[in-house]
Structure formats: C-alpha cells, structure tokens
C-alpha positions as CSV (number, residue, x, y, z in Angstrom):
1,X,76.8,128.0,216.2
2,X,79.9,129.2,218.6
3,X,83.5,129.2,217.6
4,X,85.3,126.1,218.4
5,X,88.6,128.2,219.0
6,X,86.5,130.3,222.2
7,X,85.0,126.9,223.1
8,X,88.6,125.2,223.3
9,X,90.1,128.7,225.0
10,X,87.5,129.4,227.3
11,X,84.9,126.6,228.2
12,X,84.0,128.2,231.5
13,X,82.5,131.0,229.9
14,X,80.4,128.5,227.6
15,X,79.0,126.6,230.6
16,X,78.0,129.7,232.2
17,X,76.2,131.0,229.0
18,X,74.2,127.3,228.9
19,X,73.8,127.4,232.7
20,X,71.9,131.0,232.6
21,X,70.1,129.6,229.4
22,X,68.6,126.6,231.4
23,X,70.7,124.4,229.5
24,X,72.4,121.3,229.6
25,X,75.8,122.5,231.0
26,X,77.6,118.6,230.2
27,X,77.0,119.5,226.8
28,X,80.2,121.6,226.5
29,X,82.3,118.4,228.1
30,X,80.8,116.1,225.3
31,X,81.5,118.7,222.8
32,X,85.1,119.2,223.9
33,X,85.7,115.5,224.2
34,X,84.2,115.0,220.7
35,X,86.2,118.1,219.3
36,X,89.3,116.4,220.9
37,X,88.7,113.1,219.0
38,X,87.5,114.9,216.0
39,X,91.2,116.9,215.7
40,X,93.6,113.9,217.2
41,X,91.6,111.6,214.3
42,X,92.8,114.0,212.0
43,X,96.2,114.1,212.9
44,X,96.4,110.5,212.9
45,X,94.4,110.4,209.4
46,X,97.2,112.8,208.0
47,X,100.2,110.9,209.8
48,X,98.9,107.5,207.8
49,X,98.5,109.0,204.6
50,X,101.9,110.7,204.7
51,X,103.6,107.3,205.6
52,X,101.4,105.6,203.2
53,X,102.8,108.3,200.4
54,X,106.0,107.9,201.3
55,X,105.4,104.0,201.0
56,X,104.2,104.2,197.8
57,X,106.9,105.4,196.5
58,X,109.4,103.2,197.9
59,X,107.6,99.6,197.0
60,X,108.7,100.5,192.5
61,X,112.2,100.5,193.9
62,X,112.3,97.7,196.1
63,X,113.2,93.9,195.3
64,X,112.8,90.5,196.8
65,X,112.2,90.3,200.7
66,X,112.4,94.2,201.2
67,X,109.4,94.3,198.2
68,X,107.3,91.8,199.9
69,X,107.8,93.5,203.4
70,X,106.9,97.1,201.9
71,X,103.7,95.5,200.3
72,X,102.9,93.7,203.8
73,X,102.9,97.4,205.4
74,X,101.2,99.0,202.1
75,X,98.0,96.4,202.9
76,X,98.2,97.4,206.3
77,X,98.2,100.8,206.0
78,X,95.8,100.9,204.0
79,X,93.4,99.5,206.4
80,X,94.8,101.9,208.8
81,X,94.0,104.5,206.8
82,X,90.5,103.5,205.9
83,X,89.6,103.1,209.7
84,X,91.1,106.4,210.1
85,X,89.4,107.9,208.1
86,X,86.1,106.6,209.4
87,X,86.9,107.4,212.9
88,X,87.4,111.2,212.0
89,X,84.2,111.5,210.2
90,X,82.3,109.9,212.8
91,X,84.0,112.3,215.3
92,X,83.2,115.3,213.1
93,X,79.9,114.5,212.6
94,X,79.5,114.1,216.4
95,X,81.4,117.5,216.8
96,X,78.8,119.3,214.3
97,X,75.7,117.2,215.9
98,X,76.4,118.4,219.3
99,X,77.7,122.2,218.1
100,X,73.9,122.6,217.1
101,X,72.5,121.9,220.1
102,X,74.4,124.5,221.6
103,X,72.7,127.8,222.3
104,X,74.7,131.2,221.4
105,X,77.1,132.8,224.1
106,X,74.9,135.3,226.2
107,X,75.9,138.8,226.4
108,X,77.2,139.2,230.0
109,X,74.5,142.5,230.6
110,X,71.5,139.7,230.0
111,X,69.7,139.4,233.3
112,X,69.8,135.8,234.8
113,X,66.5,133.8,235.4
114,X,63.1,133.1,233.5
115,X,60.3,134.6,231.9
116,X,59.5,136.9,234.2
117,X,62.8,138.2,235.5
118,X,63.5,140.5,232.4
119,X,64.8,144.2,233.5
120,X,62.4,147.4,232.0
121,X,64.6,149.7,230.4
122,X,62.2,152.2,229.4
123,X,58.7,153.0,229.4
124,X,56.6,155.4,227.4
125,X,53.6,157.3,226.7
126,X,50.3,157.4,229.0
127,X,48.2,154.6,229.9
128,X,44.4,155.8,229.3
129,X,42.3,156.6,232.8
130,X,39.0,154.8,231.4
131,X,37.1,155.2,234.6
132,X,37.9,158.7,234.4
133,X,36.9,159.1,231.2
134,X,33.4,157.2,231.9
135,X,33.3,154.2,230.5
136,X,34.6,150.7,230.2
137,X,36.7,149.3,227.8
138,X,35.9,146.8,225.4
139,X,38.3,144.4,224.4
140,X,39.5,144.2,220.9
141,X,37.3,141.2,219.5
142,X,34.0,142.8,221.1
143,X,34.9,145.7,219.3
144,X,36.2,143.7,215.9
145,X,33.0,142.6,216.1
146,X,31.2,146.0,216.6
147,X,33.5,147.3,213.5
148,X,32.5,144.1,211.1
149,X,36.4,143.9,211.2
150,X,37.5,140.5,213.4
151,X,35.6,137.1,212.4
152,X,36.9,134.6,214.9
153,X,34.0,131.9,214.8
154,X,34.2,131.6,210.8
155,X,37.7,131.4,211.1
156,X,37.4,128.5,213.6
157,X,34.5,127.6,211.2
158,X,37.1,127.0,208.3
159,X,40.3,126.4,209.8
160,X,40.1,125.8,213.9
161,X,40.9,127.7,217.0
162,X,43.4,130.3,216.6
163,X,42.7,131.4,212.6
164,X,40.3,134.2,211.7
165,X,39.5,136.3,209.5
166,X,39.7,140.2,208.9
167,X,36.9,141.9,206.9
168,X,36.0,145.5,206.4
169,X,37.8,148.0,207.9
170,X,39.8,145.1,209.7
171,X,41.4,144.0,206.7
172,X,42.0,147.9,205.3
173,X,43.8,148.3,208.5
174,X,46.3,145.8,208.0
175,X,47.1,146.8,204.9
176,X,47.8,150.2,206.3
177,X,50.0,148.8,208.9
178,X,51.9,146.9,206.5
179,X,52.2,150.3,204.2
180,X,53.0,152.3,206.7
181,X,55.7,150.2,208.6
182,X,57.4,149.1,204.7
183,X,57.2,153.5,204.4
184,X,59.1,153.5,207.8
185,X,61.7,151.0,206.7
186,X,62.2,151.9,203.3
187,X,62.6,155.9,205.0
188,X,65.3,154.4,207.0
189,X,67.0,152.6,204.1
190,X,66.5,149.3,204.2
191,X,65.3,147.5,201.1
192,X,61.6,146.0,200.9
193,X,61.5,142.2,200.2
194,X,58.8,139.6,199.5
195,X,59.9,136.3,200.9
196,X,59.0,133.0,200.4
197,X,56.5,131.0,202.9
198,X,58.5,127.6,202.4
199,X,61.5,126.7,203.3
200,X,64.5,124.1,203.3
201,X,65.7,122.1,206.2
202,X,69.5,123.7,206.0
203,X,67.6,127.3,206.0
204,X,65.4,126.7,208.7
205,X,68.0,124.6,210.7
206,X,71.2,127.7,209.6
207,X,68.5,130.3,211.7
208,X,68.6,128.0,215.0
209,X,64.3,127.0,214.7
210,X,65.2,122.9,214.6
211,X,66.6,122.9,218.3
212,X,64.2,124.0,220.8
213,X,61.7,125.6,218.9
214,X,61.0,122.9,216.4
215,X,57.7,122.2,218.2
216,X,56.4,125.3,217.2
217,X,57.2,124.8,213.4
218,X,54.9,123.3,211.1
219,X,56.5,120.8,208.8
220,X,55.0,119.7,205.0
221,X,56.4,116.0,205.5
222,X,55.9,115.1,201.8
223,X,58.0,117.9,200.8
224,X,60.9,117.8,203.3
225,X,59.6,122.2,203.4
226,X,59.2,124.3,206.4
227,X,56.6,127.0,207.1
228,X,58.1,129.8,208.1
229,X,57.3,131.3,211.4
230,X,58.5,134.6,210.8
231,X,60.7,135.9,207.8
232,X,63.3,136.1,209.7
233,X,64.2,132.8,208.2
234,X,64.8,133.3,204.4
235,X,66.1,137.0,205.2
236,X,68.8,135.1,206.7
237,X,69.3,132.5,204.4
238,X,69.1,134.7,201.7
239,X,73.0,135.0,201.1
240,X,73.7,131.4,202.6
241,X,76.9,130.1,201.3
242,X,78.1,133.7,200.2
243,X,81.0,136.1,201.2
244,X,80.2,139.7,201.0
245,X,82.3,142.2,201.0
246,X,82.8,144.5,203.8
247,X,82.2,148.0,201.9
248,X,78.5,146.6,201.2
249,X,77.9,146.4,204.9
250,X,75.3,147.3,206.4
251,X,72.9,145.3,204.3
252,X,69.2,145.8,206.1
253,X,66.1,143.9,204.2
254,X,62.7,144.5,205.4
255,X,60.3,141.5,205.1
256,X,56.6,141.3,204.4
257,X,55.6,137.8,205.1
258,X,53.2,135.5,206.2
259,X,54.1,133.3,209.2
260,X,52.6,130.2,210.6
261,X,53.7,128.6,214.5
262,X,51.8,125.9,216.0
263,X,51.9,127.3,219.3
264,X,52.4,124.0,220.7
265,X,53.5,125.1,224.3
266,X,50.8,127.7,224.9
267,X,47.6,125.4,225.6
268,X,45.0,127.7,227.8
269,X,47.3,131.0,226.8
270,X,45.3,133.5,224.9
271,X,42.7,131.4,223.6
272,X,39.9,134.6,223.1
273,X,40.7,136.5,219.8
274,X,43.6,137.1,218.0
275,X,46.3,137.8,220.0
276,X,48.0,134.6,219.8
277,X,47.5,132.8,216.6
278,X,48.7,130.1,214.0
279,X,48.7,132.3,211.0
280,X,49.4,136.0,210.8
281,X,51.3,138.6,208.7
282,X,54.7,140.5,209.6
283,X,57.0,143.7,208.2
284,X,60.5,142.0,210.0
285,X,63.8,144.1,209.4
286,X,67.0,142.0,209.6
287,X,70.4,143.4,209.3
288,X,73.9,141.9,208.5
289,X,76.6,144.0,209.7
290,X,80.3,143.2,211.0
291,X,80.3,141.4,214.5
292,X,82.1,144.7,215.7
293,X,78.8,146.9,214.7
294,X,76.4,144.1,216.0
295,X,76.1,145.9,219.4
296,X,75.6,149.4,217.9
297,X,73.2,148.0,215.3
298,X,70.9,146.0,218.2
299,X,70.2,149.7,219.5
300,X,69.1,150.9,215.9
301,X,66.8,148.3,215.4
302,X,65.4,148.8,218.7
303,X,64.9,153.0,218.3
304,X,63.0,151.8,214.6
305,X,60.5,149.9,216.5
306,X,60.1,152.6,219.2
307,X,60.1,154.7,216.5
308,X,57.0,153.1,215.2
309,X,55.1,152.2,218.4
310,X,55.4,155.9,219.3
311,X,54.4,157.0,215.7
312,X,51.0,154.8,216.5
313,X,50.1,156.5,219.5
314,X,50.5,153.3,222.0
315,X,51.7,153.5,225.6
316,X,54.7,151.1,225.7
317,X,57.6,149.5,227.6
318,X,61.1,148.2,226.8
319,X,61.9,145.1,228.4
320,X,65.7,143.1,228.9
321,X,64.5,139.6,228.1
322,X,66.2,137.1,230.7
323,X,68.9,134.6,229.6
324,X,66.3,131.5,230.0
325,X,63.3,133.5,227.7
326,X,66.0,133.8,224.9
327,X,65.9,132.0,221.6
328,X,68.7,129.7,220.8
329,X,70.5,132.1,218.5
330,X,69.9,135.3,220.7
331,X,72.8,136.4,222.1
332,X,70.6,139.4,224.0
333,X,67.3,140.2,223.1
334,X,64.9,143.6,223.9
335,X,61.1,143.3,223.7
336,X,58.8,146.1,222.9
337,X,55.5,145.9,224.8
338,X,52.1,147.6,224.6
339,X,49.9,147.8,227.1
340,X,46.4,146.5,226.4
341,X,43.9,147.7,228.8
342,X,40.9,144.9,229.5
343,X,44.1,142.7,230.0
344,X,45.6,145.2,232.7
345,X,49.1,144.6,231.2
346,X,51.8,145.0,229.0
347,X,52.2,142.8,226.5
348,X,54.7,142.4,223.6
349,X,54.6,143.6,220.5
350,X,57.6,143.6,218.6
351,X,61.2,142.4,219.9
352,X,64.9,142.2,218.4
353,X,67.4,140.2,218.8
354,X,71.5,140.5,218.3
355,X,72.3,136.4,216.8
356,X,75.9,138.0,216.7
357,X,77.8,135.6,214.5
358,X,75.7,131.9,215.8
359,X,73.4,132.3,212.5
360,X,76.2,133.3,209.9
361,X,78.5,130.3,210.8
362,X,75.4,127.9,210.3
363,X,75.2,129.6,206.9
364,X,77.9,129.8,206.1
365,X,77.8,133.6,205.7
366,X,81.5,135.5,205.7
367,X,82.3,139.2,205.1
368,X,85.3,139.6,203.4
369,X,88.0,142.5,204.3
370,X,90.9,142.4,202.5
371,X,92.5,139.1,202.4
372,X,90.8,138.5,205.6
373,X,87.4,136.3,205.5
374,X,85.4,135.9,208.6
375,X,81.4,135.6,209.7
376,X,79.7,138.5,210.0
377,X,76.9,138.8,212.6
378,X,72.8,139.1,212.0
379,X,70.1,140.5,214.0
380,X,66.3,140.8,213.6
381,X,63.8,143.2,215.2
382,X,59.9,143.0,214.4
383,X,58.6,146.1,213.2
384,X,55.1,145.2,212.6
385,X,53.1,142.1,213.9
386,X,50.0,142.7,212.5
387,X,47.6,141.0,214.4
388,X,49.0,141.6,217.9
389,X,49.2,145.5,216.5
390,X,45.6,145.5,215.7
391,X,44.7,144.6,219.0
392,X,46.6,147.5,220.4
393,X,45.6,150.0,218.3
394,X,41.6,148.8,218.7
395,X,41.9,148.6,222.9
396,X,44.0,151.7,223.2
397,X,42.3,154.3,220.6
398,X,38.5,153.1,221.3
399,X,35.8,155.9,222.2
400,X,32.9,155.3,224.6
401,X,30.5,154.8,221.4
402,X,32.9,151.6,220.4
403,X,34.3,153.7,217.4
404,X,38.2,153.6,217.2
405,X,40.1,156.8,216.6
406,X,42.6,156.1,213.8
407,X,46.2,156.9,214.6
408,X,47.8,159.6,212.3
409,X,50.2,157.9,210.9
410,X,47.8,155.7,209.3
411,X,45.5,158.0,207.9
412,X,47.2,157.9,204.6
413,X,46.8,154.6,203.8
414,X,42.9,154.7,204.8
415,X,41.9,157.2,202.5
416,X,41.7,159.9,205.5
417,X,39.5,157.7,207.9
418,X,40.3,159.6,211.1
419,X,37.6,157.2,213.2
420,X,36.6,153.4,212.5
421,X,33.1,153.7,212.7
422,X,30.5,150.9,214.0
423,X,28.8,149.5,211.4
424,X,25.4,149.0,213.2
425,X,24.8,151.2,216.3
C-alpha cells in the first residue's frame, strides 16, 4: 500500500499513477474522503473520552442536583463515546479496504499505455539465420518429443491441458537449470531458500496477488491456503511483522519453488506445449534493501538475469513494461525476453520488478536506523523459469539432425553432455 501522508500531500500525483495504470482514478476521492472521516472520528473519539475522564472524576465529589446532572451527562457520554468509537472503526476499516485496492505510485520514467507500448532498452546476442544454415526449425515440443524429454498428452492424460511431464534428458535439464541458476545466485551472495507451496490469506494478500490478479491464483477453500504462483510470495512474507535493522541490509534470498497460476485470462494463448502452463518450477531472487537503494538495486537484479540469459547462449531483449502491463505492487518493472524462433518473436523470460515500499507496509516490514523505524522497500526478479527456459534453450541451440547443443554453462550439471541426442533417429 501507499503512504497516507503522500496521498493527503499530493493526490494529483496518485490519480495520475492510477490513470496510467488503467485504474479507477475516483478511487483516491473515496480514499481521501474515508481517510478524512477515519481521522476527524478519531479526534472526536479522543475529545469524548477526555471529557468523559474528566467527568468521571468530578461525579465522587459532587452532591445533590449537581450529582444527578453529572450522572445525566456520564450516561450520555457514554453513548457518545460508544457511537464514536464505532464510527471510527468503520471509517478505518473503509480507509484500509480501499488503500488495498490501490495500485503502487508509478515511477515517472514508466512509459504510458498497454501491453504492447513497453520501450526496448537493450537487445543482445544473434538471432540464428536458419534458412541459411539449411534447415527448418522445429519447435520445442516436436523436438521434446524427438529427445523423449516433453510428454504433453500424458500430462493432459493425468492432469488436463497445460500440465506435462518432463522425462529423460527433459527432466536432467531442469535440474541443471535449477543448479546452475542457485550456483549463479549463491556466487552473487544471496542465500538459497526452499519455500513453502502454501500459503496464508495475510501473506498472499501483504504481496498485492488478492487485487487484480486473484483470478489467476488457485485457492484450497477447505483450508483458507493459497498456491503460490511464484515464490515471490513467502520470500516476502518471510519477515512479516519484523523490523530489521539497517546494517543487515541488503538481505537477497534466492527461491526454488514450485508455482501454480490458473491462467484464467489467457484462453486461446499458448495452448501447444509448455510455454504457458498451470504448474512449473522457478529459482526467484528477491531483495530487501532501503527505499533509498531500491532504484540501484532494480538495475542489479536486472544485470543477474542478463547475466544468466547471456551465460545460456540465448539471443535476448530488455523491455520497459508500460504502466497498464504492471502488477499492482510494481512500481516499474523490466522484462527479459528471448527470442524463440518457429514463433518469430521475442518472448519473455524472466522480469523484475522494484515494489518500492507498497509490499513492506502490507507486511508490516520496517528497517530500523537508529531511533528511526520506517518500511523498507522489496523487489523480485526471475532468474530461472524453467519451463519457458527450456523452450528457449531447445528452439535456439537445435542442429538440423533435431539434436540440441547443450549450453556451456550447463554442462556441469549433465555430466559433460555437450549435445542432447535423439533417442530414435
């Protein structure tokens, strides 16, 4: 959520942030208007009590008419109080119901518009010349299947569309993505983490997936437990309700997880494969620094992803996502996409996001320095999404005899395989 002081102070720039989101821009009037209730409730609440104090300790002293008077007032006050009190906690809660609907403030070098009006930053490496080179590229499930590494139809088989299964070589090479990207992280110091799958409402609301992304989040009804859809989530609620002090900052977890999204908005969208799935592993980094670093540290996370898209040979781009493509706790987000050749495009692969301080004041997360306590800001950035990896790696480094050349980065972790061979030519 947003600070109620900049809300108060500047309510222009809040409507500006929600109309380049997309947004409802009367939001910020009914938050201001329930803000102002909220605060003159408690003034009056406060102004009661005080009376009713000072009351209380004039009725032992009185006598007679004065007495009865005093204890006239005393009743009423007391109901004054009591619907004081109620009208302030209905205008606080009102207050807090709209302040999560809010998106966070968008950093002002965001480009304005939708999906497809994000600004390329950078681009790198060389897109393959497959009619030069002779041949036609298969795409990544014909050659899954070649490889005995993709199994789409028994996934469908056992689960529905959109699960599969990786066997063979398809399975060794996710674990080698997952080694390799956990070597990368744990290289660049941050610590390797396990998280769990399941989580509470106040974890999966603190991270901002319960407003407009709670269609894509699969809920366990009897247990009142989320899936996670990337572990993002409990990296972030990991020190809910905690104040850390500034000389541990910056504190940077990388999280192996599964992650599960319904993909409720993408009917007819990458239906052929397993590019766009329901369930699917991920290495995420997430970072908590001080909102001053939270700039600076949204350019780290980005060169560690570059870092390892360039380590796995893959031609890629960096894109400025535009203000209405941005989750509701990004303040500014970059995208890192691969280009995946029998689609003719770019497509991502890993993105990062600066949350600034929206995520830690749901959380209730505070860096302490000095006498001075305050929220600290998060960010995320994908290092690894396996599946979506996988397909880049398969279309990109294929031969004309449907082998794949292994990357060398991940050599290591496949006992020295330098080609995925075809397992029936």
């Amino acid at each position: 959520m947003i600070d109620l002081r900049l809300l108060r102070e500047d309510p222009d720039r809040v409507r500006a942030s929600q109309r380049a989101r997309g947004e409802d821009v009367a939001l910020v009037d009914s938050l201001l208007s329930a803000d102002e209730r909220r605060r003159s409730s408690g003034v009056r609440f406060d102004e009661l009590r005080a009376e009713q104090k000072q009351l209380g300790k004039l009725v032992p002293k009185a006598t007679g008419d004065e007495k009865a008077e005093l204890l006239k007032r005393a009743e009423q006050l007391k109901a004054d109080v009591r619907t004081a009190d109620a009208e302030r906690d209905a205008a606080d809660a009102e207050t807090q119901q709209l302040l999560l609907r809010l998106g966070n403030l968008v950093h002002p070098d965001v480009p304005v518009g939708g999906e497809e009006d994000f600004a390329t930053l950078e681009t790198h490496g060389t897109i393959r010349d497959f009619t030069a080179e002779g041949f036609e590229p298969k795409d990544h499930l014909e050659l899954g299947h070649l490889l005995g590494a993709i199994d789409v139809e028994r996934g469908a088989k056992v689960s529905g569309s959109r699960f599969y299964f990786l066997t063979g070589v398809g399975a060794l090479l996710e674990l080698a993505l997952v080694n390799a990207a956990i070597a990368q992280a744990t290289a660049a110091g941050f610590t390797p983490m396990l998280t769990p799958a399941l989580v509470r409402p106040q974890s999966m609301a603190g991270t901002g997936f319960l407003g407009q992304a709670a269609q894509d989040v699969y809920h366990l009804d009897k247990d009142d437990l989320y899936l996670v859809g990337t572990s993002e989530v409990p990296l972030a609620a990991y020190h809910m309700d905690e104040i850390i002090d500034a000389d541990r900052l910056p504190l940077r977890y990388a999280g192996f997880s599964p992650c599960f999204r319904r993909e409720a908005g993408s009917h007819g969208k990458d239906t052929k494969g397993i590019f766009r799935v329901h369930q699917f592993d991920k290495v995420e980094m997430f970072s908590y620094v001080t909102p001053e670093d939270s700039q600076a540290e949204h350019q780290r996370l980005l060169e560690w992803e570059k870092q390892w898209l360039t380590s796995l040979e893959l031609p890629f781009r960096v894109i400025d996502v535009a203000t209405g493509d941005l989750g509701a706790s990004a303040s500014r987000k970059f995208d890192c996409e691969a280009w995946i050749p029998t689609q003719g495009k770019y497509r991502e692969l890993t993105s990062t996001s600066d949350c600034t301080e929206f995520q830690s004041r749901r959380l209730s997360i505070r860096v302490r320095e000095g006498k001075q306590v305050r929220p600290l800001a998060t960010l995320n950035g994908t290092l690894c999404a396996v599946p979506r990896t996988i397909v880049a790696i398969l279309e990109n480094h294929q031969q004309a005899d449907g082998s794949v050349r292994v990357p060398e980065v991940l050599r290591p972790y496949l006992g020295g395989r330098e080609v995925l061979e075809p397992i029936a030519r």
